[in-house]
MDTraj code that builds the backbone (N, CA, C; nanometers):
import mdtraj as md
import numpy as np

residues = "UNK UNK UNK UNK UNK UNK UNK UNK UNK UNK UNK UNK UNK UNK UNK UNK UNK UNK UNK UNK UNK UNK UNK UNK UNK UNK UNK UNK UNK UNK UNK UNK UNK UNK UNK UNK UNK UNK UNK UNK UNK UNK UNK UNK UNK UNK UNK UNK UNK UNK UNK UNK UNK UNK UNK UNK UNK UNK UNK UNK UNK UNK UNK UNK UNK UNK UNK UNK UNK UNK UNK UNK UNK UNK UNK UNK UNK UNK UNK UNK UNK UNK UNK UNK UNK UNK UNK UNK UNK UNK UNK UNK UNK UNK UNK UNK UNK UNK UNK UNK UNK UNK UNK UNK UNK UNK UNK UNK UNK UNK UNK UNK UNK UNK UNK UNK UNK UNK UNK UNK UNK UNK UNK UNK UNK UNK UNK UNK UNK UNK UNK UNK UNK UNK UNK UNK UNK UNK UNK UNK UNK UNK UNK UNK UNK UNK UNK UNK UNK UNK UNK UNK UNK UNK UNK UNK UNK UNK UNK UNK UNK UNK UNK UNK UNK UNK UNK UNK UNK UNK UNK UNK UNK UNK UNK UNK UNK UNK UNK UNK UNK".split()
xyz = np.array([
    [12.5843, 18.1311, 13.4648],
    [12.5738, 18.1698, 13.3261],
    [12.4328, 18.2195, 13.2985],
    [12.3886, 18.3101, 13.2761],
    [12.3036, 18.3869, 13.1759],
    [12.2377, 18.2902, 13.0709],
    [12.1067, 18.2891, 13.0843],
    [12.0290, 18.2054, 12.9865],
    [12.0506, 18.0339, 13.0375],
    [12.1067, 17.9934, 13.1146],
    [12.0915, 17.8449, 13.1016],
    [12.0283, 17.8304, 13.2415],
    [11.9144, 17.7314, 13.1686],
    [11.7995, 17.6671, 13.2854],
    [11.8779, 17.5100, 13.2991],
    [11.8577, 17.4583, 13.4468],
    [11.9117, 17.3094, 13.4703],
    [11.7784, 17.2520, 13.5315],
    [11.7102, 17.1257, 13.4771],
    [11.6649, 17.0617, 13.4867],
    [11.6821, 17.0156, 13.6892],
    [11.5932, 17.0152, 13.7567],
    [11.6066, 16.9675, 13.8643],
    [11.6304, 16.7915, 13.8672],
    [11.6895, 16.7499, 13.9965],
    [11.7116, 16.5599, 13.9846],
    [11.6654, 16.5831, 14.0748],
    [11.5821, 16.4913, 14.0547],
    [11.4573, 16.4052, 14.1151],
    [11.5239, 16.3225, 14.2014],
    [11.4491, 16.2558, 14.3173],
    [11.4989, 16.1289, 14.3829],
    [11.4204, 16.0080, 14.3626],
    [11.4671, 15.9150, 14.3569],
    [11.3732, 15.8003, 14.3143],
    [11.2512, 15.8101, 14.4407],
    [11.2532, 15.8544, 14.5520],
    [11.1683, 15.8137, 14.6430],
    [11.0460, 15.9765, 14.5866],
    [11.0731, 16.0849, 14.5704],
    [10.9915, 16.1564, 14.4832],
    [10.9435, 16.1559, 14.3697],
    [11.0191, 16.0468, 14.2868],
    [10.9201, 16.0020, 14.1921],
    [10.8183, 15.9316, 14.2151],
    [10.8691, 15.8218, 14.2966],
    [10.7233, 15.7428, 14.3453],
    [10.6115, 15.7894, 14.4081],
    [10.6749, 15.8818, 14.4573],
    [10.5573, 15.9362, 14.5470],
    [10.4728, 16.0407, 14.4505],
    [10.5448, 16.1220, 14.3558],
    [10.4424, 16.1788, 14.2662],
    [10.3591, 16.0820, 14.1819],
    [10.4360, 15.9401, 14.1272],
    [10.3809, 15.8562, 14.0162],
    [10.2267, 15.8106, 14.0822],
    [10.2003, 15.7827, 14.2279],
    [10.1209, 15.7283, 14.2734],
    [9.9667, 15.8107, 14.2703],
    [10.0266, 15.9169, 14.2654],
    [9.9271, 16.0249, 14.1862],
    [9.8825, 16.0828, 14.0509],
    [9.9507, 16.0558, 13.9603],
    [10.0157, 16.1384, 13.8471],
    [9.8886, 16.1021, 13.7171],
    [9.8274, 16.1066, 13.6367],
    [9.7534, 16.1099, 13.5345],
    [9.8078, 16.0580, 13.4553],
    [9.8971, 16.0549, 13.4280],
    [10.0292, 15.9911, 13.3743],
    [10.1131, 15.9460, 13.3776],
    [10.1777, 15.8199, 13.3388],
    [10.2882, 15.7640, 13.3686],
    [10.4316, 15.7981, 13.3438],
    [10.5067, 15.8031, 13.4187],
    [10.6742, 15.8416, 13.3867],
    [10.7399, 15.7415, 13.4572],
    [10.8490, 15.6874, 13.3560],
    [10.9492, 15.6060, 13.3810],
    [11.0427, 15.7278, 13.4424],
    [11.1114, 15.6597, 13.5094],
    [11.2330, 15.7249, 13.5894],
    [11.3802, 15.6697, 13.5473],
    [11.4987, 15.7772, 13.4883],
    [11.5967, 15.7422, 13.4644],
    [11.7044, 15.8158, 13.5527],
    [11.7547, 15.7939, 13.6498],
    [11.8860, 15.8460, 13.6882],
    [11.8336, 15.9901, 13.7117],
    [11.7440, 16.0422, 13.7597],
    [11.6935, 16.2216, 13.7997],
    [11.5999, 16.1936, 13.7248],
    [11.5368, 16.1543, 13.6057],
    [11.4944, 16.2257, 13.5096],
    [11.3629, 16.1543, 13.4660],
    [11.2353, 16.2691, 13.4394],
    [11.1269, 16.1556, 13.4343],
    [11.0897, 16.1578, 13.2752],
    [11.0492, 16.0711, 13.2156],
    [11.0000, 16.0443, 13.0985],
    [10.8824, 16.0441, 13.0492],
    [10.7663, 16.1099, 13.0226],
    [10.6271, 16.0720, 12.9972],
    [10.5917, 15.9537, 12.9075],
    [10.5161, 15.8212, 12.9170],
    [10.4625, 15.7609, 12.8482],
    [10.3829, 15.7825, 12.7495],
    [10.3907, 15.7002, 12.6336],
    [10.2624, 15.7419, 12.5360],
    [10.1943, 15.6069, 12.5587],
    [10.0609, 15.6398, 12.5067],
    [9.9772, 15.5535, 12.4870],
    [9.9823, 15.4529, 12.3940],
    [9.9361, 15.3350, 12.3704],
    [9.9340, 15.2481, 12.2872],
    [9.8460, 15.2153, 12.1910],
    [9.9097, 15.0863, 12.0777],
    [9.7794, 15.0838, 11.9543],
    [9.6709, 14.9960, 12.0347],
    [9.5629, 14.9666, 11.9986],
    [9.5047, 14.8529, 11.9905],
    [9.5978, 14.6760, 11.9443],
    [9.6288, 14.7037, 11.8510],
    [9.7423, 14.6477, 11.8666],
    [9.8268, 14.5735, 11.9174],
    [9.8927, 14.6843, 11.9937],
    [9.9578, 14.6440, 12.0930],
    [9.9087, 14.6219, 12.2533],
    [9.7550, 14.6668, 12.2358],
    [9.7133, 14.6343, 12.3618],
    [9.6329, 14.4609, 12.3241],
    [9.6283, 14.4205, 12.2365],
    [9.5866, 14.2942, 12.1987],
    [9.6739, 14.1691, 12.2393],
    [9.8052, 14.1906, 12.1435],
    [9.9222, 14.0973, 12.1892],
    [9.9497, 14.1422, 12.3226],
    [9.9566, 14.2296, 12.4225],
    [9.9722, 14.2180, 12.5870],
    [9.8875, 14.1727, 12.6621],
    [9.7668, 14.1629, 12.6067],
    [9.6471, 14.0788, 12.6335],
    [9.6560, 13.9393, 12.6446],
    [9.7073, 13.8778, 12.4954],
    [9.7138, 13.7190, 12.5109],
    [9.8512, 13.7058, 12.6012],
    [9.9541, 13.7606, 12.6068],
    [10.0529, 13.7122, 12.6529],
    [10.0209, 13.7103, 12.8047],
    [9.9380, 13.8055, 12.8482],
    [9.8746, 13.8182, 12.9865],
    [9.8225, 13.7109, 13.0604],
    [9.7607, 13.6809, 12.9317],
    [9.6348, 13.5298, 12.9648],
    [9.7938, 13.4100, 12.9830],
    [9.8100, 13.3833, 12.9102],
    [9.9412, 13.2870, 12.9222],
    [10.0427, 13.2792, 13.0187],
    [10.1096, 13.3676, 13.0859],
    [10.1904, 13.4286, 13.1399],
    [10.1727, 13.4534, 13.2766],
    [9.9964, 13.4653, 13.3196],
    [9.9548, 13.5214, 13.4754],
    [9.9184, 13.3594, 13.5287],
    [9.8512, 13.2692, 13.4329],
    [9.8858, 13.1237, 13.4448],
    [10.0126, 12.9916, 13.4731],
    [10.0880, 13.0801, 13.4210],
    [10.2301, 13.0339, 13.3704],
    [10.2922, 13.0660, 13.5314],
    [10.2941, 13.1579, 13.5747],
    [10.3314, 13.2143, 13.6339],
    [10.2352, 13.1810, 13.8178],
    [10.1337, 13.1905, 13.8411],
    [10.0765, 13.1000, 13.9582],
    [10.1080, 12.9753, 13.9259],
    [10.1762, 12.9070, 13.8477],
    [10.1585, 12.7529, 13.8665],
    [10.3149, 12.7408, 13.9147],
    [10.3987, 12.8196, 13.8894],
    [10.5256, 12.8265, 13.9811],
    [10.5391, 12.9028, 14.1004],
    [10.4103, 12.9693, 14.1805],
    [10.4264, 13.0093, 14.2510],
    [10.4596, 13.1721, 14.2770],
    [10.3875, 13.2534, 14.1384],
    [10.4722, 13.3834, 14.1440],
    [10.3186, 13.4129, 14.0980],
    [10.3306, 13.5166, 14.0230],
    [10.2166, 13.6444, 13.9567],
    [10.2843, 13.7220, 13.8640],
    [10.2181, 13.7580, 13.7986],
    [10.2166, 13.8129, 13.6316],
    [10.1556, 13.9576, 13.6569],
    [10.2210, 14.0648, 13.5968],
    [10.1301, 14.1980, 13.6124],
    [10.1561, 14.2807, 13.4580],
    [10.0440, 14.2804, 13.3726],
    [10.0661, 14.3995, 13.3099],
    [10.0298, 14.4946, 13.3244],
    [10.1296, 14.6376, 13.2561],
    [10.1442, 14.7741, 13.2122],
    [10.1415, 14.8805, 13.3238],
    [10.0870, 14.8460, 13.4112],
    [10.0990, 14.9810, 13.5560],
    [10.1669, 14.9473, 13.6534],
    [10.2694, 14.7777, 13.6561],
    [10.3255, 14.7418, 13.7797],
    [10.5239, 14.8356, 13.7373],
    [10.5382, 14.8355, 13.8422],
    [10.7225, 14.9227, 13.7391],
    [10.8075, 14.8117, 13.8058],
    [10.9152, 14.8145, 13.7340],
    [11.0416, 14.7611, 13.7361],
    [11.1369, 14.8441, 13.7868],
    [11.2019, 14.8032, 13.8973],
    [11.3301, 14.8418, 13.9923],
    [11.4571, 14.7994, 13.8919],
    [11.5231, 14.9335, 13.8528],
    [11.6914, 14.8384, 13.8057],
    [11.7671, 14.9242, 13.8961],
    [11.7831, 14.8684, 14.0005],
    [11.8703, 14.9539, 14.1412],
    [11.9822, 14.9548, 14.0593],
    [12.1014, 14.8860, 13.9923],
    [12.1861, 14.9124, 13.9351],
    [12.2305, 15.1027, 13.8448],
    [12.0896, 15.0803, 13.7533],
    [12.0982, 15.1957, 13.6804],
    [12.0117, 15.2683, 13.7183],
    [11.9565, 15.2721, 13.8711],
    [11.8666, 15.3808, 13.9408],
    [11.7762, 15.4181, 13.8594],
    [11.7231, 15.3195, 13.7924],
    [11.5602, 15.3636, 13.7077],
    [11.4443, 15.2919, 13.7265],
    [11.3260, 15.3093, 13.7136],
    [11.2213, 15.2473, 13.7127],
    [11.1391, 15.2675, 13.5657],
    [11.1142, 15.1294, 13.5501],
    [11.0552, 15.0951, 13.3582],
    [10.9402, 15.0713, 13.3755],
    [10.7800, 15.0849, 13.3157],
    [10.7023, 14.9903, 13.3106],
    [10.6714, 14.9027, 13.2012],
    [10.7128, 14.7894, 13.2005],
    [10.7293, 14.7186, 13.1012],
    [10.5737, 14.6713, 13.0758],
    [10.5824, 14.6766, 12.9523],
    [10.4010, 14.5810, 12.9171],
    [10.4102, 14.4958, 12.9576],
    [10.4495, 14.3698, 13.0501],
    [10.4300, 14.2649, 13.1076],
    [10.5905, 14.2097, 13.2332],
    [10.5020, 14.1834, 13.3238],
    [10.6530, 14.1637, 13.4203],
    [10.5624, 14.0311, 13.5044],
    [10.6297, 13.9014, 13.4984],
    [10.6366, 13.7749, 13.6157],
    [10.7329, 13.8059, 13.7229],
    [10.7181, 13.7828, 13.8450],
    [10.7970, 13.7348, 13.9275],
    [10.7641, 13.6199, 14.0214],
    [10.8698, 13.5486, 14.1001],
    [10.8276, 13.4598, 14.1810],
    [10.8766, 13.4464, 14.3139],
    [10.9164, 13.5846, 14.3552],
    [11.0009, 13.6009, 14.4946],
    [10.9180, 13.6540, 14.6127],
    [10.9394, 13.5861, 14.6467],
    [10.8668, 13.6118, 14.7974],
    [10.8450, 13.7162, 14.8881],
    [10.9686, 13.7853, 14.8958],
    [11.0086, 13.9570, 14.9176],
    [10.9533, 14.0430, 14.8205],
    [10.8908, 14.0382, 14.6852],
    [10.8973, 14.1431, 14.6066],
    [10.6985, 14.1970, 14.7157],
    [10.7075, 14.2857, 14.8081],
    [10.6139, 14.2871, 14.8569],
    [10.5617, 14.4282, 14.8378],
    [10.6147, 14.5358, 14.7396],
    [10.5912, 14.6903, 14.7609],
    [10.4546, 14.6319, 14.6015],
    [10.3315, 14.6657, 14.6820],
    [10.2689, 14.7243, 14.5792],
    [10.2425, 14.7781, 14.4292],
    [10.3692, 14.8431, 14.4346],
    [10.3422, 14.9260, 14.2794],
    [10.5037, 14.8532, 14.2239],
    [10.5776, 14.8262, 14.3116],
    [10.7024, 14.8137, 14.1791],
    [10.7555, 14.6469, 14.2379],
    [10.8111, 14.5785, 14.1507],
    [10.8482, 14.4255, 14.1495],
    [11.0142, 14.4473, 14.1637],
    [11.0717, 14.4326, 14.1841],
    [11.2204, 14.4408, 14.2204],
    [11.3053, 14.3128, 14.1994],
    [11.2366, 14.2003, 14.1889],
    [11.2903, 14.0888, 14.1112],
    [11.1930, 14.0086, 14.0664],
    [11.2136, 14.0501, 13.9197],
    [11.1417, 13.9988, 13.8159],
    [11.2610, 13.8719, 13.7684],
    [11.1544, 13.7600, 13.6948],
    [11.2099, 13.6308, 13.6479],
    [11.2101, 13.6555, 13.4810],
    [11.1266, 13.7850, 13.4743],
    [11.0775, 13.7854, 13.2990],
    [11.0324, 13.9039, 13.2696],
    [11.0582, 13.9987, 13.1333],
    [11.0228, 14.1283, 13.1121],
    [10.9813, 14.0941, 12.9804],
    [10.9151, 14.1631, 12.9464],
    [10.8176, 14.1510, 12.7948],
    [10.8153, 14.3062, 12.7425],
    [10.8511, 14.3343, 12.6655],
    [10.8126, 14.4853, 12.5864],
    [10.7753, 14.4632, 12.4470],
    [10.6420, 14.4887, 12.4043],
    [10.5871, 14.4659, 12.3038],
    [10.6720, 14.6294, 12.2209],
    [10.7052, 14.5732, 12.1096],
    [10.7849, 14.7286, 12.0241],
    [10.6840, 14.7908, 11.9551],
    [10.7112, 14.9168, 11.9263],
    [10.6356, 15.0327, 11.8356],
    [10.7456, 15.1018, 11.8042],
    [10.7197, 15.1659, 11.7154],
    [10.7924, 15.2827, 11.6153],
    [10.8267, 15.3651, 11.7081],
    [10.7612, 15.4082, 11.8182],
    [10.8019, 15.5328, 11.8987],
    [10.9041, 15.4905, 11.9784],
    [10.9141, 15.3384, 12.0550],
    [10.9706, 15.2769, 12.1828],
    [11.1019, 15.1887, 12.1273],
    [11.0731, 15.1297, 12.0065],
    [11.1381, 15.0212, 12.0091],
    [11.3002, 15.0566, 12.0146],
    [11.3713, 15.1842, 11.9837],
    [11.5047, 15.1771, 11.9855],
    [11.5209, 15.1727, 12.1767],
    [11.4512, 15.2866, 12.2329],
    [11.4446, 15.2536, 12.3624],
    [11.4676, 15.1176, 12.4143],
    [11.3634, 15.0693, 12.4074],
    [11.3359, 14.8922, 12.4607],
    [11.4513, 14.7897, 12.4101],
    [11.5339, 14.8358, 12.2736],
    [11.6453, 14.7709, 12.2711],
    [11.7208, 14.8229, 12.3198],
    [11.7644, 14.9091, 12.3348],
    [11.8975, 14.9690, 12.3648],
    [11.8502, 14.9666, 12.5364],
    [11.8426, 15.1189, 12.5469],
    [11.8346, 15.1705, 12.6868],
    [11.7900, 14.9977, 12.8257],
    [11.6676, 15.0116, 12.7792],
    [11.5510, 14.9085, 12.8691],
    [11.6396, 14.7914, 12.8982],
    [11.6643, 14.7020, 12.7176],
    [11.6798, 14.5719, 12.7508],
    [11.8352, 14.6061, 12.8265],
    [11.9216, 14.6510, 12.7869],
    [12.0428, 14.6274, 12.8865],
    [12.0482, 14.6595, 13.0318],
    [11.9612, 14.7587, 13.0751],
    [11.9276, 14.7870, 13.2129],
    [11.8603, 14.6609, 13.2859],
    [11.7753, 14.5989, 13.1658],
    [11.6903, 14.4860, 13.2732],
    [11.8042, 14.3877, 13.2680],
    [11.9068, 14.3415, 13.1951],
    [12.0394, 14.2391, 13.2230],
    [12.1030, 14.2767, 13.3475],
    [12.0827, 14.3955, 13.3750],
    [12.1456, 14.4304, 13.5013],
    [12.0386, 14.3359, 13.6329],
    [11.9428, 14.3311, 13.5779],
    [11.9205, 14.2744, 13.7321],
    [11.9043, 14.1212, 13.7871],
    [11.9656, 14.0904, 13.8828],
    [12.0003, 13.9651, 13.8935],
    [11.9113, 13.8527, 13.8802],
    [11.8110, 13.8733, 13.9047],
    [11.6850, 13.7738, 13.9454],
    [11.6603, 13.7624, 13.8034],
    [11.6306, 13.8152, 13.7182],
    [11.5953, 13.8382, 13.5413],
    [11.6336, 13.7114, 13.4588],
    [11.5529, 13.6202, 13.4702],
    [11.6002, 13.5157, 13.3734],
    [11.5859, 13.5407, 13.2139],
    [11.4244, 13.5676, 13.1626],
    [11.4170, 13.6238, 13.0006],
    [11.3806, 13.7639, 12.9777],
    [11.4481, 13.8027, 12.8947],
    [11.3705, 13.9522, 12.8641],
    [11.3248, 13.9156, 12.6921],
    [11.1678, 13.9493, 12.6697],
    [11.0943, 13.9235, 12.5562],
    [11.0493, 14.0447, 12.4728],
    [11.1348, 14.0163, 12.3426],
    [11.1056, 14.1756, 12.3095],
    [11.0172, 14.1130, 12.1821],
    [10.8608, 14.1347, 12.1855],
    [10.7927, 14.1123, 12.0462],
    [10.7369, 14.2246, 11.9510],
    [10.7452, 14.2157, 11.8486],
    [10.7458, 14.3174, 11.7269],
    [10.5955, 14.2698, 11.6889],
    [10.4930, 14.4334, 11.6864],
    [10.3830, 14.4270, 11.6604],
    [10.3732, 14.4525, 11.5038],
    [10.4620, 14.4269, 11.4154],
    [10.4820, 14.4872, 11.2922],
    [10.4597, 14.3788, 11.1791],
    [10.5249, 14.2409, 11.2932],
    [10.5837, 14.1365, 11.2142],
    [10.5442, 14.0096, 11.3156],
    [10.5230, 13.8985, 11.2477],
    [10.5405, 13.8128, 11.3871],
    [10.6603, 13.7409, 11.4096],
    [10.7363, 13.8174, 11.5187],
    [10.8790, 13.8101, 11.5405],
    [10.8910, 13.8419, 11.6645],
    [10.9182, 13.7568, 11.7552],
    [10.9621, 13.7466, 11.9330],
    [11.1196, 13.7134, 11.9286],
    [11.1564, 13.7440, 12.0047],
    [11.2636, 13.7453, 12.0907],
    [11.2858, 13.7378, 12.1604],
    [11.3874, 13.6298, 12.2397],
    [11.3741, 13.6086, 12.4025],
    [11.5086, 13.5738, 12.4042],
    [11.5859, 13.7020, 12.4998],
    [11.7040, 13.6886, 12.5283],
    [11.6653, 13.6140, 12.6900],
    [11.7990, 13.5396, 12.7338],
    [11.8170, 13.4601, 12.8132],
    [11.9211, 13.4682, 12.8982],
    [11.9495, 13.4628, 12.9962],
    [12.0138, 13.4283, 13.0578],
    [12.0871, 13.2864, 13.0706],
    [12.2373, 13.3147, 13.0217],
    [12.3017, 13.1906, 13.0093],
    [12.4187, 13.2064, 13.0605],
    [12.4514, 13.1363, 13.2345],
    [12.5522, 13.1645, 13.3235],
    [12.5485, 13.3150, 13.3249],
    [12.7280, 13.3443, 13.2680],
    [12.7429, 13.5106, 13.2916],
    [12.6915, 13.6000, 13.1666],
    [12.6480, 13.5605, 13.0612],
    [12.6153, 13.6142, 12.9756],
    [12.4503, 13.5655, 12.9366],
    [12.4210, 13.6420, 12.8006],
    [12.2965, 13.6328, 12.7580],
    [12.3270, 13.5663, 12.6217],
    [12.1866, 13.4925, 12.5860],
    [12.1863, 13.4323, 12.4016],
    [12.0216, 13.4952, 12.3700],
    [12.0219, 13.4640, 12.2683],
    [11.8975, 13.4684, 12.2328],
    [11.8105, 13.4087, 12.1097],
    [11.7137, 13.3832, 12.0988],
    [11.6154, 13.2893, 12.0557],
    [11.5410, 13.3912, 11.9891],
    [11.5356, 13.3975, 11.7861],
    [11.3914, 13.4649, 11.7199],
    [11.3652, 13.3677, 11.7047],
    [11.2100, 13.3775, 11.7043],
    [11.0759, 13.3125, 11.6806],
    [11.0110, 13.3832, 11.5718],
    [11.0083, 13.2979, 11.4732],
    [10.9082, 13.3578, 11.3562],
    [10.7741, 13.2511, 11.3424],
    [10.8630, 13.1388, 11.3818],
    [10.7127, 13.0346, 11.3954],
    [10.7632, 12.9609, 11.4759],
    [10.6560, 12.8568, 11.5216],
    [10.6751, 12.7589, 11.6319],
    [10.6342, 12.8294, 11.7338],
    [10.6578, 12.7628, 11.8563],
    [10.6233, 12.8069, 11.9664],
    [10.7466, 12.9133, 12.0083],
    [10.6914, 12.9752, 12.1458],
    [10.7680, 13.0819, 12.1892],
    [10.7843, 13.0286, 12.3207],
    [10.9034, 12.9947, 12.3850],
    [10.9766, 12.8943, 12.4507],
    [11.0283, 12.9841, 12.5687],
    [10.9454, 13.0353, 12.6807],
    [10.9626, 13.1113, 12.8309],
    [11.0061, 12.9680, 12.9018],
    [11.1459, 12.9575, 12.9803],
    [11.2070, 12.8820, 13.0602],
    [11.1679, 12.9174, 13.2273],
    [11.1694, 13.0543, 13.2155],
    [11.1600, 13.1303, 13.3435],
    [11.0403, 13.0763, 13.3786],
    [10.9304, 13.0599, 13.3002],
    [10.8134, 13.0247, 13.3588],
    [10.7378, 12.9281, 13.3184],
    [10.8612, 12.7847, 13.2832],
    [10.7906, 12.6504, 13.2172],
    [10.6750, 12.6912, 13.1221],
    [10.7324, 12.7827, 13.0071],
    [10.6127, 12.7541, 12.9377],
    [10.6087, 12.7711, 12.7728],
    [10.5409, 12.6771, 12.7299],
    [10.5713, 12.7182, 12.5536],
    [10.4631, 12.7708, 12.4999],
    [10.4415, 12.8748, 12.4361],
    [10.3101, 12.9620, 12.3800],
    [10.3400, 12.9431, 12.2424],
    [10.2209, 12.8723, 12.1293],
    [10.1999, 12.9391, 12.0461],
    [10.2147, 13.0453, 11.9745],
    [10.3155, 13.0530, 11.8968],
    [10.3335, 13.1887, 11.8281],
    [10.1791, 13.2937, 11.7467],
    [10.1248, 13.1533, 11.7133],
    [9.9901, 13.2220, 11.6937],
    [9.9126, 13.2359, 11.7593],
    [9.9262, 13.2277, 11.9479],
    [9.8378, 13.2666, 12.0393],
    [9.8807, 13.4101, 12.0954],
    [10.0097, 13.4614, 12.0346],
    [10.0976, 13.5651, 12.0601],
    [9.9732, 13.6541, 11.9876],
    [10.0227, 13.6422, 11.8448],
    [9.9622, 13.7540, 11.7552],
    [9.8085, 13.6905, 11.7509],
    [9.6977, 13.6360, 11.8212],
    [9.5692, 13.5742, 11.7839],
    [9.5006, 13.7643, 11.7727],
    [9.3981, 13.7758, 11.7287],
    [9.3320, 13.9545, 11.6955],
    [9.2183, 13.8794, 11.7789],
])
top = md.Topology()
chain = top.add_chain()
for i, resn in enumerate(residues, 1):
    res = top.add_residue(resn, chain, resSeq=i)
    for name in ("N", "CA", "C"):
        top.add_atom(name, md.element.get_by_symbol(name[0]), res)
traj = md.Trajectory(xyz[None], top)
């Protein structure tokens, strides 16, 4: 047909290999790469404390904590995410740049991301087996969320006050150590 351009598909192993270079970050969906935007202050604050909490939380069971440049494997839906914060505690997860079984995903929301991070993100990260919480906190409001893994399905837990209650990684945080400026 006349006039129609088709987007080339990518292979996941050419994305990585460009990302490892790239000035910029792109999530990978099924062919297709996505450019990242940058973040508020903000939101680089609350990924901060949860960092501090979380990279602790997380060596004391035997795993490691990485924010914002480590990516997430969902072999299921052939994409790679970088979530603002990813724990794991598996022994195999040994590639450098991407974690492939994560115990816990964190996506701090913004106006630009947040339908993404609910929709698209959080159901892709249910896909993966190892995934005990996925934590979605709202920089708008102080309001966390931590869906769970329960048997074959998921529940989930808002937090407007009290503590914020990570199972995956024995640990209860302060809701006001979440949002501390």
């Amino acid at each position: 047909m006349a006039g129609v351009s088709r987007k080339p598909w990518i292979t996941p192993q050419d994305y990585l290999a460009a990302e490892r270079t790239a000035e910029v970050r792109h999530e990978y969906l099924d062919g297709e790469i996505f450019a990242m935007v940058g973040a508020s202050r903000r939101h680089a604050t609350i990924v901060g404390n949860l960092f501090v909490a979380l990279r602790q939380a997380a060596r004391a069971q035997g795993g490691q904590a990485y924010a914002n440049d480590v990516k997430v494997r969902v072999e299921v839906a052939n994409a790679f995410y970088y979530p603002d914060l990813v724990a794991t505690c598996a022994g195999g997860d040994d590639d450098p740049y991407v974690v492939k079984d994560p115990v816990l995903v964190v996506e701090v929301l913004s106006d630009s991301t947040e339908a993404i991070d609910r929709r698209e993100k959080r159901t892709n990260y249910q896909k993966i087996p190892s995934l005990h919480e996925i934590v979605l906190v709202s920089q708008s409001e102080r309001l966390v969320e931590v869906y769970r893994r329960d048997g074959s399905g998921w529940t989930v837990d808002v937090v407007r006050e009290g503590p914020v209650m990570l199972a995956a990684l024995d640990l209860s945080l302060p809701l006001d150590a979440v949002y501390e400026d």
